[in-house]
N, C-alpha and C positions, 0 to 999 in steps of 0.2 A: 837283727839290725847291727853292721859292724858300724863300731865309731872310734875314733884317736883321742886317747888320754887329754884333756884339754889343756891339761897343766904342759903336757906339750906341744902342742899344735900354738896355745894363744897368741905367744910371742913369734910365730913364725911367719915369713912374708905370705900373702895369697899367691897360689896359683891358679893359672889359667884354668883349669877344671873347676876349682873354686867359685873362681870370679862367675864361672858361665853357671853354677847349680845358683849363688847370687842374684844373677838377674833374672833368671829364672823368675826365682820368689819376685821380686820388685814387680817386675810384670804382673803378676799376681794377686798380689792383695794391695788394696787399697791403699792410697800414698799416706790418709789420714795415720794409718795403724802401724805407723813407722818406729816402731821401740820395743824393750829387752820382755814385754809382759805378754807379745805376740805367740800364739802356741806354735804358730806357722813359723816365727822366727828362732823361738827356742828347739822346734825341730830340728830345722837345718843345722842351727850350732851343736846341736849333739851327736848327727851323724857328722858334720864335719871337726869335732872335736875341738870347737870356738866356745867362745862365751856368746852369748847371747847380747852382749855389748858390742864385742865386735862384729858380729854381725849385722846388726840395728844401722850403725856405725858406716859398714859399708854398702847400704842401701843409702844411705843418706846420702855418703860420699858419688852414688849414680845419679840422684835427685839432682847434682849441682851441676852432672851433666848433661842434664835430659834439656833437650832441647823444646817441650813442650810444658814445659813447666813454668810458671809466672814466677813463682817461689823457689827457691835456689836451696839446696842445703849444704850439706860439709860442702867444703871446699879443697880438705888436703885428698886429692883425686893422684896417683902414682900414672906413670906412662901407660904402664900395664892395664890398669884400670880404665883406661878413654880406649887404648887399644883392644880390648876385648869389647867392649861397651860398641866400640865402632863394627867390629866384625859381627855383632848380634845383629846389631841395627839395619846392617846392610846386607845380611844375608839371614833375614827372618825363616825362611823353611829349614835352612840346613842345621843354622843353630837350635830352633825351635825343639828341634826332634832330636838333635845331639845332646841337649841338657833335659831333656822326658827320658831319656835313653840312659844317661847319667845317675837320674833322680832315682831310677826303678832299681835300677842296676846297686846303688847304695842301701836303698829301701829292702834289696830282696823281695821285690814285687812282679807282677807285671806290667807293661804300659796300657795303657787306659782309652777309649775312646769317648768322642763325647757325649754316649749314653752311659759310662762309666764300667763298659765291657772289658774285660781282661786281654788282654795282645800279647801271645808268647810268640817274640819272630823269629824265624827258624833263616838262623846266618848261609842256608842253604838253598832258602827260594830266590825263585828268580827274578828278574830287575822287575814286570809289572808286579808282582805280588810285594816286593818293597818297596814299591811306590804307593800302594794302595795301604800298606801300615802305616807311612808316614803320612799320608794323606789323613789317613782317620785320628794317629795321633796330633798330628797337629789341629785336627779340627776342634778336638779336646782342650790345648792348648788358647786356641782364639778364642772361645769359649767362656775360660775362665781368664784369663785376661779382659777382654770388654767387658764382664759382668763385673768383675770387681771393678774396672776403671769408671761403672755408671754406678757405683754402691748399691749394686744387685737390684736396679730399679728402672724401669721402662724412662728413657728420655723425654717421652710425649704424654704419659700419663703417669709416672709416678709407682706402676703395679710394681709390686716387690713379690710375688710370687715366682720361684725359680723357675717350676715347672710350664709356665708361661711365660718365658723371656727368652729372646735368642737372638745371638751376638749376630747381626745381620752386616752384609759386607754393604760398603757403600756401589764400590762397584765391584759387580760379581767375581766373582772363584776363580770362574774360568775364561775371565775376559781382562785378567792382570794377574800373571803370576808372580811379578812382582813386590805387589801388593795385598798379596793373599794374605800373609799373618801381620800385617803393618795397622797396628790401634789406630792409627789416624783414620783406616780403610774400614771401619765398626762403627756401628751404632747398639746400644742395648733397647731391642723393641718389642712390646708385648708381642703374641702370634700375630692378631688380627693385623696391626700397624705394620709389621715384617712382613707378612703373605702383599700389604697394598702395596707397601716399600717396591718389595720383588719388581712387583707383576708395575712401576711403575704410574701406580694410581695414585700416590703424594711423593714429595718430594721434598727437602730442603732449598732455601734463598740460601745467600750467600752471606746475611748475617745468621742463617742456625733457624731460621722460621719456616714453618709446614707448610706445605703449598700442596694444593688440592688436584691433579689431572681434570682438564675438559671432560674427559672422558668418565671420571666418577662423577661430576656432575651432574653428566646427563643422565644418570639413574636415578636424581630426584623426581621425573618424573613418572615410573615406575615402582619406586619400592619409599618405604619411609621405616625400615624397621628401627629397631637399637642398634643392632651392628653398623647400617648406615651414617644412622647422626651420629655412632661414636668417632666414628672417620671423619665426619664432616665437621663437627665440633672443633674437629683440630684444627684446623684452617687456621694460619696467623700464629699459631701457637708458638712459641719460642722455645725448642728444646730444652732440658737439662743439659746443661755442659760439665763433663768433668775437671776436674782440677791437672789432668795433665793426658797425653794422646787426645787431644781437641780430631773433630775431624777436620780433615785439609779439604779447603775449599775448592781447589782445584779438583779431587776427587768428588764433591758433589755435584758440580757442575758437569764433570763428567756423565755423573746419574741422569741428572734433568735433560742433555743432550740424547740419553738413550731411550727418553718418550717416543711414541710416536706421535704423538699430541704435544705442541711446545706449551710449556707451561707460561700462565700467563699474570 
């Protein structure tokens, strides 16, 4: 692991590679565990040769610019800091995968997909096959981004079992690129609720409440298992929302438009 002296790095302005390994983390873990006791954050300050203060520091200072957030934090925000912040925001695949690329590349690792498989990308394959690493990296990326932003717990039921949750897109992968790595475009859903999500058998209202498809309905009169009334249970239920990337209700709406059954 290479990392810079911090006694000289601390007092030195951020750079843009900085700022983007930065956001990175913020994306990352949860808004709550925002301080120097972070192992996540004392990481980065050690490959990047910071304190752990300044670090904290400049998570806090994106907190003041995150536009989904209720709660504000620092506020001394630098030009560089909204303009990096804004080139993230607005171009989530490119950046996504230029600061995973960064991270590894620092770490001495490889990049990751999100079963946690190793990625050596060979600067010599061709455009589909680096599109298919980015692909998988970033998937990695949305991943752990919507689980930390749901504090690793199913929206609709509360599971906190990892191996059972999956950052589900509101509207699909390949039907907004987008909005493919955009948190607002996530929901954290056990399997069962994500497989119904998919396939459009529930849904979200436009205040965050579960809405059941006609069409799962009508398997009341056929089936009554546990699987069943666990889906059916939900009806009404009012998500967990997190404390910042809320979903955009336009993107749900979106969803509900993509029934074939109008929900009602």
């Amino acid at each position: 692991m290479t990392t810079v002296s911090s006694s000289h790095r601390k007092s030195q302005p951020w750079t843009r590679n900085e700022l983007i390994l930065a956001i990175n983390l913020y994306c990352k873990i949860p808004f709550g565990t925002i301080h120097i006791r972070n192992p996540k954050i004392i990481e980065l300050a050690t490959l990047l040769g910071r304190t752990p203060g300044s670090v904290s520091y400049k998570l806090a200072n994106f907190a003041s610019i995150d536009p989904t957030l209720d709660r504000k934090g620092a506020a001394h925000t630098s030009k560089l800091d909204r303009d990096v912040w804004a080139e993230f925001f607005n171009n989530w695949e490119e950046m996504a995968y230029e600061s995973e690329s960064q991270m590894a590349a620092l770490k001495k690792e490889p990049l990751h997909d999100a079963d946690g498989n190793g990625i050596y990308p060979d600067n010599h394959v061709g455009d589909d096959a680096l599109r298919l690493v980015k692909t998988r990296v970033n998937q990695q990326f949305f991943r752990h981004m919507i689980l930390s932003t749901y504090d690793n717990r199913c929206c609709i039921t509360g599971l906190s079992v990892p191996d059972l949750l999956v950052a589900s897109h509101i509207v699909p992968w390949a039907q907004d690129k987008k909005n493919r790595l955009n948190p607002s475009n996530g929901l954290c859903l056990n399997a069962l609720h994500d497989k119904a999500f998919d396939r459009h058998l529930i849904s979200l209202s436009d205040d965050f409440k579960v809405m059941v498809s006609p069409r799962l309905k009508e398997y009341r009169e056929v089936t009554d298992d546990a699987g069943y009334r666990f889906l059916m249970e939900s009806e009404g239920k009012e998500i967990r929302l997190p404390r910042r990337f809320l979903p955009d209700v336009g993107l749900v709406r979106r969803h509900r438009g993509l029934s074939s059954d109008p929900y009602r």
